[in-house]
C-alpha positions as a Python dict, from the first residue, in 0.01 Angstrom:
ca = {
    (1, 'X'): (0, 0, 0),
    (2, 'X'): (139, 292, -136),
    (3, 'X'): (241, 203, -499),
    (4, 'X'): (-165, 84, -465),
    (5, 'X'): (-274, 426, -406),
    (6, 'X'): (-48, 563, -681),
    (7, 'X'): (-196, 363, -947),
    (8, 'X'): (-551, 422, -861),
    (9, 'X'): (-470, 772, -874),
    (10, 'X'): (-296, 707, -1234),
    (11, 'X'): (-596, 512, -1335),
    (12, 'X'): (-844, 799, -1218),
    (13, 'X'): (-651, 1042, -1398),
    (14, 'X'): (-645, 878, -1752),
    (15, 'X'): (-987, 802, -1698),
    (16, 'X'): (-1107, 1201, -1616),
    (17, 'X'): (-846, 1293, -1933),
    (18, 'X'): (-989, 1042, -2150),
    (19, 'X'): (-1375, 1155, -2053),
    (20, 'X'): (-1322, 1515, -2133),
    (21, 'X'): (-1048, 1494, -2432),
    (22, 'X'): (-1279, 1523, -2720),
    (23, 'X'): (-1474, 1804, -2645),
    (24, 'X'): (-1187, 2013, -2417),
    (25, 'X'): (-965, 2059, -2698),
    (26, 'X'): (-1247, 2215, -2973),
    (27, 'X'): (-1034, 2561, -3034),
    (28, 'X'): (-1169, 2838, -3227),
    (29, 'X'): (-818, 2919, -3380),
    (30, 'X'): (-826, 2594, -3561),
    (31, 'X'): (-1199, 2639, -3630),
    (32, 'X'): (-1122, 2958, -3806),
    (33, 'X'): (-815, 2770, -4010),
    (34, 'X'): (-1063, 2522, -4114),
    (35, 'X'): (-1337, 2759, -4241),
    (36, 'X'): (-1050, 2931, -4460),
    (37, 'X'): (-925, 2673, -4606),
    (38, 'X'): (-1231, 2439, -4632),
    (39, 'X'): (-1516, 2678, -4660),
    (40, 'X'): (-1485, 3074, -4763),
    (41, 'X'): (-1459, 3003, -5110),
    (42, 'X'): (-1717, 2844, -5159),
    (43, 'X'): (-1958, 3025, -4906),
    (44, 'X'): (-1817, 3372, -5040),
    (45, 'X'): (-1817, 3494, -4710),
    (46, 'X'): (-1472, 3612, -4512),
    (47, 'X'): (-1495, 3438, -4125),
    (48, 'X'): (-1570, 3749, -3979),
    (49, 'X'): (-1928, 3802, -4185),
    (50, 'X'): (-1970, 3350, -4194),
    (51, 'X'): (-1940, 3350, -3800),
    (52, 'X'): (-2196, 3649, -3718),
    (53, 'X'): (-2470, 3488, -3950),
    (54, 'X'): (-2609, 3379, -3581),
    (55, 'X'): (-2565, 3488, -3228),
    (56, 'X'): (-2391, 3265, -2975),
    (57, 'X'): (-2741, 3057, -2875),
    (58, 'X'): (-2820, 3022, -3211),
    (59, 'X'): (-2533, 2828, -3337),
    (60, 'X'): (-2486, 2665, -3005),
    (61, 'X'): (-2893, 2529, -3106),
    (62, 'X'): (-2758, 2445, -3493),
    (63, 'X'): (-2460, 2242, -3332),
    (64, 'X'): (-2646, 2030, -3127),
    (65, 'X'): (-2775, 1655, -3206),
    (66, 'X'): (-2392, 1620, -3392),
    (67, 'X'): (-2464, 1950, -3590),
    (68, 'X'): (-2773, 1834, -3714),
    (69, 'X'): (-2929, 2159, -3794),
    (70, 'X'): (-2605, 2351, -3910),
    (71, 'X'): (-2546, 2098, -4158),
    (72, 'X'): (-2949, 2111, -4305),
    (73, 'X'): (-2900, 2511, -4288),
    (74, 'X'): (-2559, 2529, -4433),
    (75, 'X'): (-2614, 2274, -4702),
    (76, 'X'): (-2956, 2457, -4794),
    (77, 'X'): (-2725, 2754, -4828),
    (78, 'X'): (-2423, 2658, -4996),
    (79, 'X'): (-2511, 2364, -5161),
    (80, 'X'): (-2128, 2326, -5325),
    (81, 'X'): (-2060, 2229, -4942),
    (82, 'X'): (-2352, 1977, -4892),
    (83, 'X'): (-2118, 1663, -4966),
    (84, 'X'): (-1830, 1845, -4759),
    (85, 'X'): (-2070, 1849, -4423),
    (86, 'X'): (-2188, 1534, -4494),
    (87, 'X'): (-1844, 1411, -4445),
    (88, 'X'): (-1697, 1174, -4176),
    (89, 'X'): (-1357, 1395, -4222),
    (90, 'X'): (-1631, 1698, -4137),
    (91, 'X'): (-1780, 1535, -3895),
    (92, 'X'): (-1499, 1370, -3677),
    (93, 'X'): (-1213, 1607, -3736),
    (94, 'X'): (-1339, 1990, -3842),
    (95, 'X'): (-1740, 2030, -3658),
    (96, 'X'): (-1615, 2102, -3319),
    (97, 'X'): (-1379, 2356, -3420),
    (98, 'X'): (-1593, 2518, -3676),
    (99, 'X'): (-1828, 2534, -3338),
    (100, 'X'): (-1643, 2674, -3138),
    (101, 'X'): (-1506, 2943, -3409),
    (102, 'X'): (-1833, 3016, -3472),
    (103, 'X'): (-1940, 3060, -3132),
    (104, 'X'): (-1659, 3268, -3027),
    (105, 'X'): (-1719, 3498, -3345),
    (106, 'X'): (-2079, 3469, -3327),
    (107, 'X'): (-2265, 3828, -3353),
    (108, 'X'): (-2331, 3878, -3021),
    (109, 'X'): (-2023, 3746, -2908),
    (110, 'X'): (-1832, 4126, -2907),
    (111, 'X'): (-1481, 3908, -3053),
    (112, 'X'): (-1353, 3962, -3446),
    (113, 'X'): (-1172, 3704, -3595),
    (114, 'X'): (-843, 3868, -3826),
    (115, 'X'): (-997, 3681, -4099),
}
């Protein structure tokens, strides 16, 4: 009965990791990495000016529907990137990052990043 419990307990628990894995490890340290090396040259702007283009709520709204409106906006404005957001690498691996860098550097958000 025992070993029973245990395993329902190990199931439950790689079932709650699993659920929450993709959006609990978005970090805005890698998010700023990613605008460095992917982005600032060809947007011009460091990560401190890029991130406080918006407030918090604002880039929270350009993030949602899978970044729908961040990537029309961002393409609009740095059209050398339009084929970058488009991007299933931009997509899968770098837009929740980029989020949350830009969320936690956002205008209103009282943080600077040392970028």
């Amino acid at each position: 009965m025992e070993l029973m419990k245990l395993l329902k307990l190990i199931f439950a628990g790689f079932v709650a990791f699993s659920l929450m894995s993709g959006v609990a490890f978005a970090d805005p340290v890698k998010g700023q990495k990613y605008y460095l090396k992917t982005m600032s040259k060809q947007t011009g702007l460091k990560g401190d000016k890029f991130a406080a283009l918006h407030t918090q709520a604002e880039w929270k709204k350009l993030f949602e529907n899978n970044g729908e409106g961040f990537i029309k906006e961002m393409s609009a404005k740095f059209p050398s990137l339009a084929e970058f957001f488009a991007s299933d690498n931009f997509k899968n691996k770098i837009m929740e990052d980029l989020k949350d860098f830009c969320i936690h550097y956002a205008s209103d958000s009282g943080n600077v990043p040392s970028c």
